[in-house]
C-alpha positions as CSV (number, residue, x, y, z in Angstrom):
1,X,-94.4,9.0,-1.3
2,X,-91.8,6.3,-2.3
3,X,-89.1,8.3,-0.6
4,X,-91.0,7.9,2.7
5,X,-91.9,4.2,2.4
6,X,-88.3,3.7,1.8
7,X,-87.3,5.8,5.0
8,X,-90.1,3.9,6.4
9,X,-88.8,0.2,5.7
10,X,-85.1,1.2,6.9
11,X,-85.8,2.3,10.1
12,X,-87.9,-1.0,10.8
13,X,-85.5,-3.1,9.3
14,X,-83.0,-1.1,12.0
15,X,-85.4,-1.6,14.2
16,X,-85.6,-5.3,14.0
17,X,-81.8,-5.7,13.4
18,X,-81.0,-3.7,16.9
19,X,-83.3,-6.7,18.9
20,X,-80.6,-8.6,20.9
21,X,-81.1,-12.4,20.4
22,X,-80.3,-14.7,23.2
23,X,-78.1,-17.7,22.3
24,X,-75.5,-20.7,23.8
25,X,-72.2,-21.5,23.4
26,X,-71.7,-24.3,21.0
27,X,-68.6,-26.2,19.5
28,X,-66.8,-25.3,22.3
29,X,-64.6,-28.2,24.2
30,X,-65.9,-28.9,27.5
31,X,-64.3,-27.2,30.0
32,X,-63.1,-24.2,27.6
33,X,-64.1,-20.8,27.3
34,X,-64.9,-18.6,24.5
35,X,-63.3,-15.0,24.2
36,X,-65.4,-12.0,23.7
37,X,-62.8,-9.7,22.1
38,X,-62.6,-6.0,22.2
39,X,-63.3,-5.6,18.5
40,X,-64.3,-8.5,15.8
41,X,-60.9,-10.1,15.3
42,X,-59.0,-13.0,16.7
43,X,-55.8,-10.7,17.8
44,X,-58.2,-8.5,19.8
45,X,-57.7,-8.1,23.0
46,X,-60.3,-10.3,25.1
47,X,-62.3,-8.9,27.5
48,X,-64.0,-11.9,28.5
49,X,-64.7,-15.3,28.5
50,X,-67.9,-17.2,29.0
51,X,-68.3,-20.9,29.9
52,X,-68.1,-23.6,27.1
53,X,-71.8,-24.5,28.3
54,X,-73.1,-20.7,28.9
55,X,-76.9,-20.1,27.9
56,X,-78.0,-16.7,27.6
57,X,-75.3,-14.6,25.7
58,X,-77.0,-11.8,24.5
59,X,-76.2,-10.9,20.7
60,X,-76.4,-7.4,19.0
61,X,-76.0,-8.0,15.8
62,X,-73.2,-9.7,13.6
63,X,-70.9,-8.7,10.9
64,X,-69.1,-10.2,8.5
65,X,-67.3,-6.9,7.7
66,X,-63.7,-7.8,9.4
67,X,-60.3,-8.2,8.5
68,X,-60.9,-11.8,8.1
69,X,-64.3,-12.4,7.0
70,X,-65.3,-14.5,9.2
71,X,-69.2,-13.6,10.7
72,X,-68.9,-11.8,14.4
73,X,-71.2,-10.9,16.5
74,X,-71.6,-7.8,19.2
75,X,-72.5,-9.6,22.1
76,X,-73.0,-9.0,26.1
77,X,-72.8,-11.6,28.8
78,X,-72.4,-11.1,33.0
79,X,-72.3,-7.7,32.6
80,X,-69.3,-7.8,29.8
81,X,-69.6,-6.7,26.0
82,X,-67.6,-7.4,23.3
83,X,-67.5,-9.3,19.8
84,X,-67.6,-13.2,19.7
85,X,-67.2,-15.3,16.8
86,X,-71.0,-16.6,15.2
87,X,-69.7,-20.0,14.4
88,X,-70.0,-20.7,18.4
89,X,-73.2,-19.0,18.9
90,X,-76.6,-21.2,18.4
91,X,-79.7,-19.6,19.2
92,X,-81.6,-20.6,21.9
């Protein structure tokens, strides 16, 4: 029984995890963009860039488990996906 409650509490923690957030770009100078790299580091290739005063950057999920540390997060924006740093992301 405790087996199954535990399977039963990971797959809605998953579950609530895998929810895409919707958030703005923030700390950004105006007229600047910020890169959505190809994986969650700064040397990453970027595949992207959304405006310094972009609402409605979808988020996936974040990690801190990168080469630096810092806290990324998967994100998706005009039809692009990539990682983005969380210290420019505020929820909306």
């Amino acid at each position: 029984m405790l087996r199954i409650a535990l399977v039963v509490l990971a797959l809605t923690t998953s579950a609530v995890e895998a929810a895409p957030e919707s958030f703005r770009v923030s700390g950004i100078e105006p007229g600047s963009v910020l890169h959505v790299r190809e994986r969650p580091e700064a040397e990453a290739e970027a595949v992207a860039r959304i405006p310094w005063n972009a609402r409605g950057v979808r988020g996936f999920g974040c990690t801190t488990d990168t080469p630096s540390g810092h806290t990324w997060c998967r994100v998706k924006f005009d039809g692009a996906a990539g990682w983005a740093r969380r210290r420019y992301l505020q929820p909306e």
